[in-house]
ChimeraX commands (.cxc) that place a marker at each C-alpha (Angstrom):
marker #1 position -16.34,-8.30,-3.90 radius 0.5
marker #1 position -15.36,-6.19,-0.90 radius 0.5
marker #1 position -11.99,-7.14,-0.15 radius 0.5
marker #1 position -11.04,-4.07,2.19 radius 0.5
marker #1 position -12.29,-6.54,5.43 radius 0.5
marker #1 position -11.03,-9.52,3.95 radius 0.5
marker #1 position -7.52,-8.71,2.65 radius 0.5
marker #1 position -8.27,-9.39,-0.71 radius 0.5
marker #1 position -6.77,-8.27,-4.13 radius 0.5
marker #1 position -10.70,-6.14,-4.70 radius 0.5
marker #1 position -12.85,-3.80,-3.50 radius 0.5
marker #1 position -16.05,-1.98,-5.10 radius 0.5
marker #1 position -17.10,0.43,-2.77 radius 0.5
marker #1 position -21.16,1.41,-2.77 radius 0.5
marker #1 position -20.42,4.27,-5.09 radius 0.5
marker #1 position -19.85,1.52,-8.05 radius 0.5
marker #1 position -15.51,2.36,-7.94 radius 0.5
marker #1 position -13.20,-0.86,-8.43 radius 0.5
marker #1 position -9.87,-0.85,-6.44 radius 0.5
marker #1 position -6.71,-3.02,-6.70 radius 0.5
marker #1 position -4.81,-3.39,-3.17 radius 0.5
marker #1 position -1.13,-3.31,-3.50 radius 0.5
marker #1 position 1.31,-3.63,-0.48 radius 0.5
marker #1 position 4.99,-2.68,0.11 radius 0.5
marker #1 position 7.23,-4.75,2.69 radius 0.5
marker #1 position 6.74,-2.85,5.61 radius 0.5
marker #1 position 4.07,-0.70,5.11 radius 0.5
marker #1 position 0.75,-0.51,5.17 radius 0.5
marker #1 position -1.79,-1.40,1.85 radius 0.5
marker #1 position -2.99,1.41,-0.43 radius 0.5
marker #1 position -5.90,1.04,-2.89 radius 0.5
marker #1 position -5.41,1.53,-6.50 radius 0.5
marker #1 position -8.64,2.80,-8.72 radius 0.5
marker #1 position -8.97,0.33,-11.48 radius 0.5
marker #1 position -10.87,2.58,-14.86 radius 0.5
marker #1 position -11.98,-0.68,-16.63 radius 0.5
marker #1 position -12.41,-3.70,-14.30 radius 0.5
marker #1 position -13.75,-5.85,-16.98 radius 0.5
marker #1 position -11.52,-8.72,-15.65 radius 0.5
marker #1 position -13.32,-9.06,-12.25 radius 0.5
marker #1 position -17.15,-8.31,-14.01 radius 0.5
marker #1 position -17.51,-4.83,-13.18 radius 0.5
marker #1 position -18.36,-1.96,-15.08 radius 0.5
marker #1 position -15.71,1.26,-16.00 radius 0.5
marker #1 position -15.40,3.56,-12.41 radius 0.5
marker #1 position -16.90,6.58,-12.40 radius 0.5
marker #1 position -15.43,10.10,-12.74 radius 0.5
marker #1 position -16.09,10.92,-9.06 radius 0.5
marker #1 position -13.71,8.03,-7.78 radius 0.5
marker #1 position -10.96,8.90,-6.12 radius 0.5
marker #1 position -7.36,7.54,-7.60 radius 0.5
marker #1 position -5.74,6.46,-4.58 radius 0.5
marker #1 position -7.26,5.06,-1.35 radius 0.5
marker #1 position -4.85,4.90,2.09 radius 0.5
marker link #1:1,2 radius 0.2
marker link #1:2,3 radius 0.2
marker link #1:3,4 radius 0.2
marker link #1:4,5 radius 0.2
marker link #1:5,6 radius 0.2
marker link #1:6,7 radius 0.2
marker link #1:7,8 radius 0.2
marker link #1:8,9 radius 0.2
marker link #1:9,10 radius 0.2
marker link #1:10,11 radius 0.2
marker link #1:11,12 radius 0.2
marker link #1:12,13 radius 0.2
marker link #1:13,14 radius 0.2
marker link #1:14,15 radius 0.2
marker link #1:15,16 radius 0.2
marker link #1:16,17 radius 0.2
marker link #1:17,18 radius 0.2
marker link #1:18,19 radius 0.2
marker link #1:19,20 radius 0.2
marker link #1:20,21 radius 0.2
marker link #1:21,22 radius 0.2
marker link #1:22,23 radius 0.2
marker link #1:23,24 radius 0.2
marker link #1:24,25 radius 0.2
marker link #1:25,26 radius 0.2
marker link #1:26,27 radius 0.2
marker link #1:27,28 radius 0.2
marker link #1:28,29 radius 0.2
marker link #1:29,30 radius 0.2
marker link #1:30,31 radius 0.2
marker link #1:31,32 radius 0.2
marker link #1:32,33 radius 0.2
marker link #1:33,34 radius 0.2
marker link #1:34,35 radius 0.2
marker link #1:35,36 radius 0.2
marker link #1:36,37 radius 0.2
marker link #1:37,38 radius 0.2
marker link #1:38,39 radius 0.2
marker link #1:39,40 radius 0.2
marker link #1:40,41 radius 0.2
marker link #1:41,42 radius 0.2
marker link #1:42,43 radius 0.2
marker link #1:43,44 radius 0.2
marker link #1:44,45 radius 0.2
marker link #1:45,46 radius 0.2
marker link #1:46,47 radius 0.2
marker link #1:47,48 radius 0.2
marker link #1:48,49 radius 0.2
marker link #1:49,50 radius 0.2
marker link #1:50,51 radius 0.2
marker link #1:51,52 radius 0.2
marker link #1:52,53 radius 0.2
marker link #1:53,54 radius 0.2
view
């Protein structure tokens, strides 16, 4: 469910922490952390997960 090379909406990086991509017009994505991803079958991120990814 990495999405970072793909574009997608999803990313779980290898430290088990769920991300949601959002995009303004013009600018580049940022990664949002996501504390219960139930609805994309992943467990709660952890408390070491950082909030925002650039």
């Amino acid at each position: 469910m990495d999405g970072a090379s793909g574009g997608g909406q999803w990313m779980v990086t290898a430290q088990g922490c769920t991300y949601s991509r959002a995009q303004a017009p013009g600018r580049a994505p940022t990664w949002h952390l996501v504390l219960n991803p139930n609805h994309v079958g992943q467990p709660p991120s952890g408390r070491g997960c950082a909030a925002i990814l650039r």
